[in-house]
C-alpha positions in Angstrom: 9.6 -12.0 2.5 7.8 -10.1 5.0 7.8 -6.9 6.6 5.5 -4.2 8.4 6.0 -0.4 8.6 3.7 1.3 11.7 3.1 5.5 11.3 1.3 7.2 14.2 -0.9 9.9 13.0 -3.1 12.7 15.0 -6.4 11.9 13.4 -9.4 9.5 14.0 -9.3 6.4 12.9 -12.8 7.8 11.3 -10.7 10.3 9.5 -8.0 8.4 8.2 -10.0 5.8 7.0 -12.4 8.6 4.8 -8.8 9.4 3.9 -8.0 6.2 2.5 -8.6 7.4 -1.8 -7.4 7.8 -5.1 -5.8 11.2 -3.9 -3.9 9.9 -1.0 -2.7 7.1 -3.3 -1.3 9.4 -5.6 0.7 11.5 -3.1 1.6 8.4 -2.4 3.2 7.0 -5.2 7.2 7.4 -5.0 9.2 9.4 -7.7 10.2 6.4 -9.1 9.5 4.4 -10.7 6.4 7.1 -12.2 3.0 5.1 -11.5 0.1 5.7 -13.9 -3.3 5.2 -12.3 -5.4 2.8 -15.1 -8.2 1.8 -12.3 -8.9 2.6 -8.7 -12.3 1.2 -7.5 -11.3 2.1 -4.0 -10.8 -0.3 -0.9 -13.9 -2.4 -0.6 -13.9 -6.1 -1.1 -14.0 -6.3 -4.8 -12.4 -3.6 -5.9 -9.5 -3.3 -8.5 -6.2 -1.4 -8.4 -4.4 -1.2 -11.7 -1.0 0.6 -11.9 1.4 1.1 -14.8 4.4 1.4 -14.1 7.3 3.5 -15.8 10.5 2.1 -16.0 11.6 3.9 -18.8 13.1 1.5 -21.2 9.7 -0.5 -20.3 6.6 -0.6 -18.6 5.3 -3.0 -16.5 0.9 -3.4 -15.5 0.5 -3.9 -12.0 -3.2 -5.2 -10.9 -4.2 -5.6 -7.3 -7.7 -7.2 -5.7 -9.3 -6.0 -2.5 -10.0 -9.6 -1.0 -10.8 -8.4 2.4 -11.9 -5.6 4.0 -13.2 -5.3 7.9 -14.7 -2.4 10.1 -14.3 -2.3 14.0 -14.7 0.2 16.5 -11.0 0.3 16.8 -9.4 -1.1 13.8 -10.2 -0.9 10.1 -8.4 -2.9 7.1 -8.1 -4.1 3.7 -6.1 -6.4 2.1 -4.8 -5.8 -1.5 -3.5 -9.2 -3.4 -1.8 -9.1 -6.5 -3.5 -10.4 -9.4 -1.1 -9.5 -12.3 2.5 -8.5 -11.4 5.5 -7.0 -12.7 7.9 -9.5 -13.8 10.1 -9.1 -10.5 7.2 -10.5 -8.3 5.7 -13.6 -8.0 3.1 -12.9 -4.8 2.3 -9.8 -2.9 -0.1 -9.5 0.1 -0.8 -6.4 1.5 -2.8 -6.1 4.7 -3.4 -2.2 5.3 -4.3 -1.7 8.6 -5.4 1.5 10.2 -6.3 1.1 14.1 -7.2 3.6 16.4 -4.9 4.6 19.5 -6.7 7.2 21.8 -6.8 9.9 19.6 -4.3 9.3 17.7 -4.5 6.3 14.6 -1.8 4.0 13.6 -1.2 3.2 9.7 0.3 0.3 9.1 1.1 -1.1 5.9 1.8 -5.4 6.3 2.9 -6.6 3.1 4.4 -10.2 2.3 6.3 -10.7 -1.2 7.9 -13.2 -2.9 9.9 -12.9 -6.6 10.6 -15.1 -8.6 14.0 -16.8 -6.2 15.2 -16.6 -2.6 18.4 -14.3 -3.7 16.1 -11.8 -5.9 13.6 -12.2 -2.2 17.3 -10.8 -1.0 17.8 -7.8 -3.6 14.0 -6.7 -3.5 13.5 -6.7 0.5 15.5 -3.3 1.1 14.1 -1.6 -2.2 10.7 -2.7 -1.1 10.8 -1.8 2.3 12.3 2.0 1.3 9.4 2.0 -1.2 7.0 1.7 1.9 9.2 3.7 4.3 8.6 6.8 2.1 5.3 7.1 2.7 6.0 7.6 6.4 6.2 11.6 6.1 3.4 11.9 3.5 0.7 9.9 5.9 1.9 12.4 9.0 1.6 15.3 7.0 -1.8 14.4 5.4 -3.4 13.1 8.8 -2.0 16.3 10.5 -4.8 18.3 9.1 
């Protein structure tokens, strides 16, 4: 499954890319379920993102790799693959892209998924995408400053 969510900001794409750390990814992070950082390298080729995550009755490790990452004059990005997953995901691709726009800078967060079957693909689209859709507000009001 695939899907992309594009936020327009009012800051360099300079800015939003210095932006781009463990503090914005912990604003971030929805209510639920409660993420516990256990590693942030940052978003470099190479780096490691590793997440617990609280679903109360259990927890499940979440581990990402930085595969790629790529500076222009008008477009930065990243990509984040997942390396150990919660049980509900099989694959997950996510291509951050932040690209400038006059003077204004477009976030935009391109992830492909896949669990474990086509219908659970089904159940896990919506939640996913509302997941991503939440941080909408939170990247206008931190790159509004």
């Amino acid at each position: 499954m695939h899907f992309v969510i594009k936020t327009l900001v009012n800051q360099s794409l300079q800015s939003v890319w210095n932006g781009f750390d463990l503090d914005l990814f912990n604003v971030l992070s929805p209510p639920f379920p409660p993420v516990k950082v256990l590693r942030f390298d940052g978003c470099m080729k190479g780096d490691i993102v590793a997440l617990e995550l609280n679903f109360i009755l259990f927890k499940q490790v979440w581990e990402s790799e930085i595969i790629e990452q790529n500076s222009g004059s008008t477009e930065i990005y990243f990509i984040d693959k997942g390396t150990k997953l919660p049980f509900f995901l099989r694959y997950w691709h996510h291509r951050h892209r932040i690209i400038s726009e006059q003077s204004q800078t477009y976030i935009i967060d391109d992830i492909t998924f896949k669990t474990p079957n086509i219908l659970l693909d089904i159940v896990f689209y919506p939640v996913l995408y509302l997941l991503f859709l939440y941080r909408k507000p939170i990247y206008k009001r931190v790159f509004s400053r």
